[in-house]
C-alpha positions as CSV (number, residue, x, y, z in Angstrom):
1,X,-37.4,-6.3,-14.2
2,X,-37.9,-3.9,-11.3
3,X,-39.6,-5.0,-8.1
4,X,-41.1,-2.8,-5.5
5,X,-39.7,-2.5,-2.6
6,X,-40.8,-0.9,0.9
7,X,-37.1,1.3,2.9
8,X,-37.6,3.1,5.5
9,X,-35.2,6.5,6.1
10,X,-34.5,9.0,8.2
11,X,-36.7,12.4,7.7
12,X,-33.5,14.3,7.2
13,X,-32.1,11.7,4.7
14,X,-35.6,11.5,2.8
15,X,-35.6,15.2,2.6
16,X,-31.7,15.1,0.9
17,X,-33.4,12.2,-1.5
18,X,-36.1,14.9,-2.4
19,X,-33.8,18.2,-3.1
20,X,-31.5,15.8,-5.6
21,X,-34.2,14.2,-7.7
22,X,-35.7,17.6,-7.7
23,X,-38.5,17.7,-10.3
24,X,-36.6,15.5,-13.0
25,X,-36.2,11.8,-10.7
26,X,-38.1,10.0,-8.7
27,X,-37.3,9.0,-5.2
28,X,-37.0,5.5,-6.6
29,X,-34.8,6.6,-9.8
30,X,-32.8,8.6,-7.5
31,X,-32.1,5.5,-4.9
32,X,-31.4,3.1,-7.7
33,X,-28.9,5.6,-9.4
34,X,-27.1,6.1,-6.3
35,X,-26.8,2.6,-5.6
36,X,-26.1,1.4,-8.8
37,X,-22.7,4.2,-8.6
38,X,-22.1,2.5,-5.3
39,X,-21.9,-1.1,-6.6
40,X,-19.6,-0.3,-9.3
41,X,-17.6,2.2,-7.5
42,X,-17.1,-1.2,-4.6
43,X,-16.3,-3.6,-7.8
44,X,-13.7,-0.7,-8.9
45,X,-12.3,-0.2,-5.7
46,X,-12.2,-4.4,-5.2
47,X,-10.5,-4.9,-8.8
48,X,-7.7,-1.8,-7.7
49,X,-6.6,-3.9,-4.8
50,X,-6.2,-6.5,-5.6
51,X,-4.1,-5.1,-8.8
52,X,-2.2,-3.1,-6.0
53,X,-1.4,-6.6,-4.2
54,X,-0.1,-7.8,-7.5
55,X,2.0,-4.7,-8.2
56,X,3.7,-4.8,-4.7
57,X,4.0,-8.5,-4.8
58,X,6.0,-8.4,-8.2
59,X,7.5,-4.7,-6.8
60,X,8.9,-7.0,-3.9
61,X,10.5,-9.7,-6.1
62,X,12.1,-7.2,-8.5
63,X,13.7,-5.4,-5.1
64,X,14.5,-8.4,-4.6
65,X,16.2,-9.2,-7.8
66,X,17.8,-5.9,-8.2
67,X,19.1,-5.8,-4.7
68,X,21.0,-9.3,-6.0
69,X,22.4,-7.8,-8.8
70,X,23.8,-4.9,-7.1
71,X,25.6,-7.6,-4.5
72,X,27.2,-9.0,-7.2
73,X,28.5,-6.3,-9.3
74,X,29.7,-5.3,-5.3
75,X,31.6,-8.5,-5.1
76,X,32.9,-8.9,-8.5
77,X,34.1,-5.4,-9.5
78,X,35.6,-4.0,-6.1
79,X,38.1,-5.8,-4.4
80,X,37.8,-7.1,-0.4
81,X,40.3,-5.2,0.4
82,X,38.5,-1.5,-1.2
83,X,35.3,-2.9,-0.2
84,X,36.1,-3.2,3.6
85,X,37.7,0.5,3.5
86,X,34.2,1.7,2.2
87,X,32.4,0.3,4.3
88,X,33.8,1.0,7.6
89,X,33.5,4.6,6.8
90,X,37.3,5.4,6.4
């Protein structure tokens, strides 16, 4: 259901409005299409970040995990005594 509605926009803005409906949209058509993009772009750009927060998040704990591994296989297959030669730079 559509309700009317009263906006009121800049003369420079209005005259943008007017050269993209052109002869094929109304003002109104025009406004509500643009808006409607707008809402669902925001929703998009919502749903990405959080799924970026999630990929980082789990990016973090495998790091994490990884890092762990690669301490042990350190420890267990090179000896103190090799491991303190590489890593004092000698």
């Amino acid at each position: 259901m559509k309700q009317k509605t009263s906006i009121t926009l800049s003369s420079d803005i209005l005259a943008r409005v007017d050269d993209l409906a052109g002869s094929e949209l109304s003002r109104s058509a025009l406004i509500e299409q643009v808006l409607r993009n707008y809402f669902r772009e925001r929703a998009r750009s919502q749903v990405e970040a959080r799924d970026l927060e999630r990929i980082n998040a789990a990016a973090d704990r495998l790091n994490s995990e990884a890092a762990d591994v690669l301490e042990y296989q350190w420890r267990s297959l090179i000896p103190a005594s090799r491991r303190s030669l590489l890593t004092s730079g000698s």
